[in-house]
MIMISE-498055 format. One line per field, with one value per residue (C-alpha): x, y, z; residue number from 0; residue in one letter. Coordinates in steps of 0.5 Angstrom, whole numbers, plus 500, padded with zeros to 3 digits. Each point is the difference from the previous one (the first is absolute). Layout:
! residues N
xx = (X,...)
yy = (Y,...)
zz = (Z,...)
voba = (NUM,...)
domar = (A,...)
This chain:
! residues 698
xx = (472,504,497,505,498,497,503,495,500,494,495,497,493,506,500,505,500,495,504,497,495,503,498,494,502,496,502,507,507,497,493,496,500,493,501,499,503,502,507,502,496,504,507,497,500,506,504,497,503,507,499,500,508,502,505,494,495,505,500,493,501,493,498,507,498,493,505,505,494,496,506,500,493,502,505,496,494,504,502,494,495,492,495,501,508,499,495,504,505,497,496,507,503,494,501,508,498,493,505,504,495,499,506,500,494,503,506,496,496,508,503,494,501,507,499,496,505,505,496,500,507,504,507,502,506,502,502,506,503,509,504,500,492,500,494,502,495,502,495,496,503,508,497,504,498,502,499,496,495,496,492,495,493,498,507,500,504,506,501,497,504,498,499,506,497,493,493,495,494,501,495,502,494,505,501,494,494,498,498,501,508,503,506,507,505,506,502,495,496,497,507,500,499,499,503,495,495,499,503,493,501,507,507,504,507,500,505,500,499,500,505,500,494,498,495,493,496,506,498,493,499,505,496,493,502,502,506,504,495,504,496,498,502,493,499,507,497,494,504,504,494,497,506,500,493,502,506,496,494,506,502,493,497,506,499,492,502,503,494,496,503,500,493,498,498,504,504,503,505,495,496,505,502,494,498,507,497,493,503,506,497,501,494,503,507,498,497,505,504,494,498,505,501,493,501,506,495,494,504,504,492,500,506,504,507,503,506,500,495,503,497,493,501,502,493,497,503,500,497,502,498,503,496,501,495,499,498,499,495,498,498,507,497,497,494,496,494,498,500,501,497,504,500,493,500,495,502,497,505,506,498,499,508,502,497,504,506,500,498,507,502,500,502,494,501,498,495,496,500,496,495,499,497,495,498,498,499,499,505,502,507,501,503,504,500,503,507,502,506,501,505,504,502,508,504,502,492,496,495,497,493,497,500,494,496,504,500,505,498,504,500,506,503,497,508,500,493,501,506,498,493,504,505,494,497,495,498,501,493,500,496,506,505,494,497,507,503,493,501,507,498,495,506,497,503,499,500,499,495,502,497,504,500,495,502,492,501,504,500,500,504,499,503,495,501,498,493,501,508,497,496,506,504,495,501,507,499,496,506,505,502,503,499,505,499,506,500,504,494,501,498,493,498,504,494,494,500,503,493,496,504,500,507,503,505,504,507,500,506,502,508,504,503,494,496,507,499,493,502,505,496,494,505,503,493,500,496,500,500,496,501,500,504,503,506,507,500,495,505,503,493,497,508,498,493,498,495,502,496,504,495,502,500,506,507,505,501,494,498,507,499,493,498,493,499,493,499,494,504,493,502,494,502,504,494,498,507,500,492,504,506,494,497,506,501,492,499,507,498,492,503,505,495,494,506,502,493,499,505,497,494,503,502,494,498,506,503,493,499,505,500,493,500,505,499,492,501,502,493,498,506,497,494,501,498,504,499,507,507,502,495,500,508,499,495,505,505,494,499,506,502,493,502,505,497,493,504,505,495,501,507,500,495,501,496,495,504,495,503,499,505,504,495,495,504,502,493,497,506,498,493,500,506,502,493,499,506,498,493,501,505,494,495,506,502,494,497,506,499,493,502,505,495,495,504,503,507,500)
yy = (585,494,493,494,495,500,497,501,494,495,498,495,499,501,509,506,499,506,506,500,505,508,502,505,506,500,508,505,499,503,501,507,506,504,508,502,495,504,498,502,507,501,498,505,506,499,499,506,504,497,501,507,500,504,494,496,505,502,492,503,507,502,499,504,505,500,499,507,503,498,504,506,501,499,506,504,498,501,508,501,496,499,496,499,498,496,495,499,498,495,498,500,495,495,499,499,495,496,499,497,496,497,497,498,496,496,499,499,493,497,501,497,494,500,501,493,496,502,497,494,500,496,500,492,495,496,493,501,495,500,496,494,499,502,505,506,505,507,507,501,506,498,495,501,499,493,496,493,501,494,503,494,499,507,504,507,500,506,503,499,494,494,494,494,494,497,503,504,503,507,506,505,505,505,503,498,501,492,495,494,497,498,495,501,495,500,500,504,506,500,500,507,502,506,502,501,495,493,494,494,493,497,502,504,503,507,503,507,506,506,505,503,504,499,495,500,503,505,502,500,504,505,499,502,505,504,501,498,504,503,505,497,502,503,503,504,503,502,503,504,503,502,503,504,502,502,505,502,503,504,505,500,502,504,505,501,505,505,499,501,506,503,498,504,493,499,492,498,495,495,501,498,494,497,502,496,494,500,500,494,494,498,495,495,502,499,492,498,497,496,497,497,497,498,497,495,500,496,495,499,498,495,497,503,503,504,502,505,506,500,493,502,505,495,496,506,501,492,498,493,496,491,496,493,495,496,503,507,499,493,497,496,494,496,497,494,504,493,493,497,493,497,493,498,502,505,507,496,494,505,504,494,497,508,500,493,502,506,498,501,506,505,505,506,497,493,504,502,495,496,505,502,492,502,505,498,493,499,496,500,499,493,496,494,494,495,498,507,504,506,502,506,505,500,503,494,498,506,497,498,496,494,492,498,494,498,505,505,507,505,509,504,502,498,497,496,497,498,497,496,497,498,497,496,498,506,503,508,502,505,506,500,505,505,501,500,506,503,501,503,504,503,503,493,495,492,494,493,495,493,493,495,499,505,508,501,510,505,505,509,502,508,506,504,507,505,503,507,500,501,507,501,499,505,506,499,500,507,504,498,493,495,493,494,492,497,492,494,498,497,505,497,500,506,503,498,503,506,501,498,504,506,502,503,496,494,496,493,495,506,500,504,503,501,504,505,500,502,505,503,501,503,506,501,501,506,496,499,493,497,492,496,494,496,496,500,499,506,505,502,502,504,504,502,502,507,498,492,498,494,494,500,493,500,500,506,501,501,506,502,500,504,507,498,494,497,498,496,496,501,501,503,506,502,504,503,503,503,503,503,503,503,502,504,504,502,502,504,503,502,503,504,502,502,504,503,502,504,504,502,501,505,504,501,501,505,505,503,501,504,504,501,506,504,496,499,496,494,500,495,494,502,495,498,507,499,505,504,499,498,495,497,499,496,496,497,499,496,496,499,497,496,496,497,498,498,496,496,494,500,499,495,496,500,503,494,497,498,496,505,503,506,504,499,499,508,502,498,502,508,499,498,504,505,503,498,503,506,500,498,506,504,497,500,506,504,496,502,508,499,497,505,506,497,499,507,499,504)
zz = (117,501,502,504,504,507,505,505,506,499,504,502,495,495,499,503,507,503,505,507,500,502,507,501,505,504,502,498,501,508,499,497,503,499,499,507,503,508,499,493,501,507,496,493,505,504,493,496,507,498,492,501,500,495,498,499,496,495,497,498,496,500,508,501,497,504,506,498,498,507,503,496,502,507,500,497,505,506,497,498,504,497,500,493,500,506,497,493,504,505,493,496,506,500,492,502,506,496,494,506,503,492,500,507,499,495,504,505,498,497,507,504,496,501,508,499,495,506,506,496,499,505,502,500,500,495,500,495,498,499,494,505,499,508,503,503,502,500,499,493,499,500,494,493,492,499,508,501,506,501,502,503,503,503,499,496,494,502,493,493,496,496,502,498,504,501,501,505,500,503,502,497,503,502,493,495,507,496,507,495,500,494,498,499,497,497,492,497,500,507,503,502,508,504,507,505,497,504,499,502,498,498,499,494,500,497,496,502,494,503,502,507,503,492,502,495,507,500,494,501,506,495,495,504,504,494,502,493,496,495,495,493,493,499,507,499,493,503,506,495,497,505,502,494,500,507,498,494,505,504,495,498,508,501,494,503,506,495,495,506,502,492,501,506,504,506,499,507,501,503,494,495,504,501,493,499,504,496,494,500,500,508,499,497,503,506,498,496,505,503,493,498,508,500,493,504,506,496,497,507,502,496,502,494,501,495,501,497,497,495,499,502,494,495,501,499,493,498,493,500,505,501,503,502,498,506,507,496,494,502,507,500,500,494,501,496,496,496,499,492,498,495,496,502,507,504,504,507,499,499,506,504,498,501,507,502,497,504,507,502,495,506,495,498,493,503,505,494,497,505,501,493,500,506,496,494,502,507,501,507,503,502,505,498,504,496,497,496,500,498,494,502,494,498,495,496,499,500,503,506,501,505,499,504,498,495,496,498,500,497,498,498,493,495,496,507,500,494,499,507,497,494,504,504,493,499,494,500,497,493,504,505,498,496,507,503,495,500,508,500,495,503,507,504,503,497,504,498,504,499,503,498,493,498,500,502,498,503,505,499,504,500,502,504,498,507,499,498,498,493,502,503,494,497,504,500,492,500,505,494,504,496,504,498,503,501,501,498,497,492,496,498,507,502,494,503,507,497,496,506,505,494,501,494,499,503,501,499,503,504,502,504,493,497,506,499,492,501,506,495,494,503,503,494,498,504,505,508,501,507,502,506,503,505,498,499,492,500,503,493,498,506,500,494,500,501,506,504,505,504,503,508,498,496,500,502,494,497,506,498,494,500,502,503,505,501,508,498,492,498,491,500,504,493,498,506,502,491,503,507,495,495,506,503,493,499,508,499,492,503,506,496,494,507,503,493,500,507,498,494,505,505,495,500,506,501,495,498,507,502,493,497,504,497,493,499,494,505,503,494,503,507,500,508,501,507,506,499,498,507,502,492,501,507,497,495,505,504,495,496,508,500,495,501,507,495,495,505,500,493,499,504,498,493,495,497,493,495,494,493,495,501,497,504,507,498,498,507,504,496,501,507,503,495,500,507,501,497,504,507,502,497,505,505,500,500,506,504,498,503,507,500,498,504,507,498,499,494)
voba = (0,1,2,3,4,5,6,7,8,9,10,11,12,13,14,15,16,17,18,19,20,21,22,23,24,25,26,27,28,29,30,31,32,33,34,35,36,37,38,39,40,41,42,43,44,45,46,47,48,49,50,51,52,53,54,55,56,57,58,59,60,61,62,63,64,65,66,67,68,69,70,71,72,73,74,75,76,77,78,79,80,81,82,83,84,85,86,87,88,89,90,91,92,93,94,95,96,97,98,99,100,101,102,103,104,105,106,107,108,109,110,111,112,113,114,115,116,117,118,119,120,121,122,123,124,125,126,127,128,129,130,131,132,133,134,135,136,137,138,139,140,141,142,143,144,145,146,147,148,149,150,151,152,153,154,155,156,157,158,159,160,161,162,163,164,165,166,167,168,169,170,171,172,173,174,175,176,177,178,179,180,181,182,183,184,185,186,187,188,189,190,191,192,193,194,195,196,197,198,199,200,201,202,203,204,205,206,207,208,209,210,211,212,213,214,215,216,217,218,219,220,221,222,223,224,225,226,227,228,229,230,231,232,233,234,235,236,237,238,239,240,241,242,243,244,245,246,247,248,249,250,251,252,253,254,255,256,257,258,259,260,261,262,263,264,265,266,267,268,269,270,271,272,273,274,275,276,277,278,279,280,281,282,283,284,285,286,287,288,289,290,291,292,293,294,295,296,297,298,299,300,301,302,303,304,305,306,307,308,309,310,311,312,313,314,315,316,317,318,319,320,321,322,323,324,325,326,327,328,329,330,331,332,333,334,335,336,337,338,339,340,341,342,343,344,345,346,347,348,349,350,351,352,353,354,355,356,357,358,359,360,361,362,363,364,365,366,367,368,369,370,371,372,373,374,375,376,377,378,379,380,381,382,383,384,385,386,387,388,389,390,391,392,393,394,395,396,397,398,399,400,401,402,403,404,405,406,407,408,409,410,411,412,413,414,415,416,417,418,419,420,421,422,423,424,425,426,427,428,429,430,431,432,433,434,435,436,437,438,439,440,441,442,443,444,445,446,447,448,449,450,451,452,453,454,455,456,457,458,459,460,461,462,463,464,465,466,467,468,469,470,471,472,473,474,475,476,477,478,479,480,481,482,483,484,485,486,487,488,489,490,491,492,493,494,495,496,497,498,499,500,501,502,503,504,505,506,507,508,509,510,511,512,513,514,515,516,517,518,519,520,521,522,523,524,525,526,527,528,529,530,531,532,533,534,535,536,537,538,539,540,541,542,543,544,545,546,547,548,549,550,551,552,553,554,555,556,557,558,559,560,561,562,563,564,565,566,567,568,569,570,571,572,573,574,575,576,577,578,579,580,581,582,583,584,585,586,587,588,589,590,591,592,593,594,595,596,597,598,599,600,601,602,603,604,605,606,607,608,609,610,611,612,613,614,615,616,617,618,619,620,621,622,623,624,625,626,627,628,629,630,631,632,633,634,635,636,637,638,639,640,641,642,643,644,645,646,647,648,649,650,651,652,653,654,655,656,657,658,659,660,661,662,663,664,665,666,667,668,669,670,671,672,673,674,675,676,677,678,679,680,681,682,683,684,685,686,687,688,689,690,691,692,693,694,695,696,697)
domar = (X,X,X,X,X,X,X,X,X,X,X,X,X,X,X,X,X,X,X,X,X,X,X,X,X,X,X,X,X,X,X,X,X,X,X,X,X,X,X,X,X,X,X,X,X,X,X,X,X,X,X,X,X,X,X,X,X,X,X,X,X,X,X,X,X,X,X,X,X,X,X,X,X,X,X,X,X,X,X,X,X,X,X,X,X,X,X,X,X,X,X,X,X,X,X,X,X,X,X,X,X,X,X,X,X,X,X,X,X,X,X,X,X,X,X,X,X,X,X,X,X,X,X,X,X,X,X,X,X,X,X,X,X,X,X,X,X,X,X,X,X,X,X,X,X,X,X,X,X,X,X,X,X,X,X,X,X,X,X,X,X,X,X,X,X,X,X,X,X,X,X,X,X,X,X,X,X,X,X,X,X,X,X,X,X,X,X,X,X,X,X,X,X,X,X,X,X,X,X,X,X,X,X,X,X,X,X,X,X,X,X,X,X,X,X,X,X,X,X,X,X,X,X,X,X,X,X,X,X,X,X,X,X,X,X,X,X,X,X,X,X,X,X,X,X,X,X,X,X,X,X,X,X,X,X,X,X,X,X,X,X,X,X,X,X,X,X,X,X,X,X,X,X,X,X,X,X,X,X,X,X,X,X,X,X,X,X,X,X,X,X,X,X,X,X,X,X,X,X,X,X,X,X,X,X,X,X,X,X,X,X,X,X,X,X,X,X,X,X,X,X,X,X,X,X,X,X,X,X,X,X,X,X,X,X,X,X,X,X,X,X,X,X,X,X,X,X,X,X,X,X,X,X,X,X,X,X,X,X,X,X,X,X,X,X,X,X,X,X,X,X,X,X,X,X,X,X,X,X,X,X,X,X,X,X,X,X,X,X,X,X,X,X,X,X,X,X,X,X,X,X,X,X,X,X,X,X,X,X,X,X,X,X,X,X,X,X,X,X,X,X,X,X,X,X,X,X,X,X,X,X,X,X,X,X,X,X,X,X,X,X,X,X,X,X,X,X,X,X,X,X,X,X,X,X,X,X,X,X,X,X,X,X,X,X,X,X,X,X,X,X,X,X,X,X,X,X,X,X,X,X,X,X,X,X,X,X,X,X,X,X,X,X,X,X,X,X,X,X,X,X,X,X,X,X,X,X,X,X,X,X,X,X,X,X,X,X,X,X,X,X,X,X,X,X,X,X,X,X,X,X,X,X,X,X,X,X,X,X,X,X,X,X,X,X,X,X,X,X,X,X,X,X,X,X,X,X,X,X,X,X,X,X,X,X,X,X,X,X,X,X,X,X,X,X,X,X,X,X,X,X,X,X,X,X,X,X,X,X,X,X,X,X,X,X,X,X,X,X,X,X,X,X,X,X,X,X,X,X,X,X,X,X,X,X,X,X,X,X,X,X,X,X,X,X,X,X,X,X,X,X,X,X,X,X,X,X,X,X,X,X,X,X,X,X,X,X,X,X,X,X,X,X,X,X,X,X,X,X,X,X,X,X,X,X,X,X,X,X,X,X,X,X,X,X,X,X,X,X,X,X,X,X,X,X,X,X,X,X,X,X,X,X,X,X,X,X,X)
């Protein structure tokens, strides 16, 4: 890997200044839906009615068969009217119509959201500011890319932009459900502004960015309501192949009726339909949909946009995950872990020094560093009542301290230390530059503490790595998940958190290029590439990753720039949206392998039924002993429309991603729903034919 230097801001205790801590959210992008919520259920009824336009239905091969062979049943019931006719049809019509409602359930919860996110938005005038600086106040929606408009105390910004001049704090809780607002400024990587959100102290100039009915919520309500939705690669597949099981089984049922006839048994036409239905894989044709919506559902509940399912997929299949150091694997701010005596001194007086020189340190480096020394030795905070000054940290200096009493007390880079006690006529002691290379080589941070003319030790400054990132890390390892660190760290330092963190492996002194080589080296490998990030000079890399997720905070260009936006710019979240991807694939392959497997069943419980009268030797397949052809036939039906109704909830919800290898995921998913599969249509089916018996319907 390639190694340059770091050119991260200092500060004030003399180390990277530390990012401001991500918001937590505090619910989704519009809160979560249960299940049974009464208005997503009113709103799945009234849709499964509308899908049933054979325009809609035929995007569905499968169910457009169910539906054409609904009618055809139909006809034949009302030509010749039966209990037995009727019944399949009404039962084949409820496949059709639960297949609806499957995927209306997941449409539903996205269109709930968006109902939400459209009661937050706002028609608003803008103050738009013409070539001559004067303010005019014209409509947000007759905004263009490109315009100033200035935005004050208690104005909503009109469109998304950048801010070009000065420094806000806003309430973003229309779009992250997070109550605590943040700041905005102009020149860096927290310049980006969303319309809708609202302007609470100061005032800035925001360039606008956005195009015409464009806006980031415009394409959130879209993006929720589903209503840009677009199959994937691998749902498209999938879709095909079962199309081709479906025509197979076509000429299959049909050559039934002729054989029957040889055979003596007599086949009617609501037979081999249902007989058709049965045997195509309807189960998993009528949740498809529902899946893959649900997938995009789960991340939108954890305020996570994705712009597309294809992105939800791509994390899914990703085996290389890149993972800022800093607010990701470490807490994000360093803190002060030991202090070290040199030439004679003792660890309390370079507590005590330590202590004073950070009084005014409001930092969390400096914060640590007054509370490690309460700690260790119950030196409290102290109130100064004589003459002192304090010494503010600088860019020349690297170092900032306290003059009090006649002394001078000093902490910061152990060079600007030194060379400031030689320059007060102090010696440097021997041990100095050994604790300090010890330190560094260890992944932490050291400061030296000088009183006067004595260098009295140094202080640790540690990244502190998140409690359970390692666990984490581990079971990402297990699923075939290879985790790289980026930091601009230097090598050394880059190396020991990496082994405390437990990553497989780590990019020091990292640059825009070189998060690009690294990206294009690991696809060229044959792997998909996952990484986050928030800043302009991040865009290149989240283009070209296979999954990019863009921090809210960050610039347009890098939300542009990325497939995914975190609402929350909480690093972290990276590993949660390649779990949710994981998810969808395993919630999509278990059902398929358990629809597959009910086929097989029904089979079963169909063919020696109408059969083993004229062939005996069937009787050996015929282990449901059901009552009679008829009602061995409508049991089938029932059920295979049953299932759909039974396993809606687990299309939602997701099947439960375990962090294993392949070849476990794959024996788990033929243990529990292949064999389950096989067996529930057994129980199924026979406790149907029962009640049929039992109620005397056949």
């Amino acid at each position: 890997m390639t190694d340059i230097a770091s050119t991260a801001p200092a500060s004030p205790t003399g180390g990277p200044a530390a990012a401001p801590a991500p918001a937590r959210a505090t619910r989704g992008v519009a809160g979560q839906r249960g299940l049974l919520d009464r208005e997503i259920l009113r709103y799945a009824a009234a849709e499964a009615l509308k899908k049933l336009h054979p325009k809609v239905q035929v995007k569905n091969p499968v169910m457009f068969v169910v539906l054409v062979g609904t009618v055809v049943t139909f006809i034949e019931s009302v030509a010749h009217p039966g209990l037995f006719d009727w019944s399949i049809t009404a039962w084949l019509f409820l496949t059709v119509l639960f297949a609806n409602f499957a995927e209306s359930m997941a449409e539903g919860r996205g269109r709930a959201q968006a109902d939400t996110l459209r009661r937050m938005r706002s028609e608003t005038e803008a103050r738009r500011l013409g070539p001559d600086g004067a303010e005019g106040r014209v409509a947000a929606s007759e905004l263009q890319r490109g315009d100033l408009v200035v935005c004050e105390t208690g104005d909503l910004i009109p469109s998304d932009g950048e801010i070009v001049e000065g420094v806000a704090s806003v309430d973003e809780s229309a779009i992250t459900g997070e109550s605590a607002p943040v700041i905005r400024e102009s020149g860096g990587d927290r310049s980006a502004v969303t319309g809708g959100t609202k302007v609470l102290s100061d005032r800035i100039v925001v360039r606008i960015t956005a195009e015409r009915g464009k806006t980031f919520m415009d394409r959130m309500i879209a993006l929720v309501e589903g209503a840009n939705r677009q199959k994937t690669p691998n749902e498209i597949a999938l879709t095909i192949l079962l199309s081709v099981l479906t025509i197979v089984f076509i000429p299959v049922v049909i050559v039934l009726q002729p054989f029957g006839h040889y055979s003596g048994v007599s086949v009617s036409v609501v037979i081999l339909v249902s007989l058709l239905v049965c045997l195509i894989p309807t189960t998993i044709g009528a949740l498809l949909s529902a899946i893959g919506i649900a997938g995009m559902d789960r991340l939108v509940q954890r305020n996570v946009l994705a712009m597309s399912g294809r992105a939800v997929e791509a994390a899914g299949d990703v085996q290389t995950l890149l993972l800022d150091k800093t607010g990701t694997i470490t807490l994000g701010n360093r803190m002060a872990s030991a202090f070290v005596p040199v030439g004679g001194a003792t660890e309390e007086g370079v507590a005590d020094a330590a202590q004073l020189a950070s009084l005014a340190d409001e930092t969390p480096e400096g914060r640590s560093i007054v509370v490690l020394a309460k700690e260790r030795f119950n030196i409290r905070e102290r109130e100064l009542t004589g003459t002192h000054q304090f010494v503010p940290f600088s860019a020349t200096t690297r170092m900032s301290g306290l003059d009090v009493d006649g002394r001078q007390i000093r902490k910061g880079a152990a060079e600007a230390v030194r060379r400031w006690v030689t320059e007060h006529g102090g010696a440097v002691p021997e041990d100095l530059d050994a604790i300090v290379d010890r330190i560094a080589r260890q992944g932490s941070t050291p400061l030296v503490v000088a009183d006067g003319r004595q260098v009295l030790g140094v202080i640790e400054l540690k990244d502190v790595v998140k409690t359970g990132i390692r666990e984490r890390f581990s079971e990402m390892r297990a699923a075939g998940i290879r985790t790289v660190m980026i930091t601009g760290d230097n090598p050394l330092t880059a190396a020991a958190i990496a082994q405390e963190a437990g990553v497989d492996d780590f990019l020091a002194e990292a640059t825009p290029e070189t998060k690009l080589g690294l990206i294009r080296a690991e696809q060229e490998g044959g792997r998909l590439v996952a990484m986050t990030g928030d800043g302009t000079n991040d865009a290149p890399a989240l283009a070209q990753a296979d999954v990019g997720v863009a921090m809210n905070t960050g610039t347009t260009a890098a939300k542009e720039a990325g497939n995914m936006v975190d609402l929350d710019s909480n690093p972290t979240k990276l590993i949660t949206i390649v779990e949710i991807g994981k998810q969808l694939l395993i919630t999509r392959g278990s059902l398929t392998t358990f629809s597959i497997a009910n086929d097989v069943a029904k089979y079963f419980a169909i063919i020696p039924a109408l059969f083993v009268a004229t062939y005996p030797q069937l009787n050996a397949l015929n282990v449901m002993k059901l009552h009679s052809p008829q009602s061995a036939v409508l049991a089938a039906v029932i059920f295979n429309a049953l299932v759909i109704v039974a396993l809606i909830p687990l299309a939602l919800r997701g099947v439960k991603w375990r962090p294993s290898g392949a070849q476990a995921i794959l024996r788990r998913n033929v243990w529990i729903y292949g064999v389950g599969g096989i067996a529930v249509p057994f129980i199924g089916i026979k406790l149907i034919d029962l009640f049929l018996t039992a109620v005397h319907w056949y």
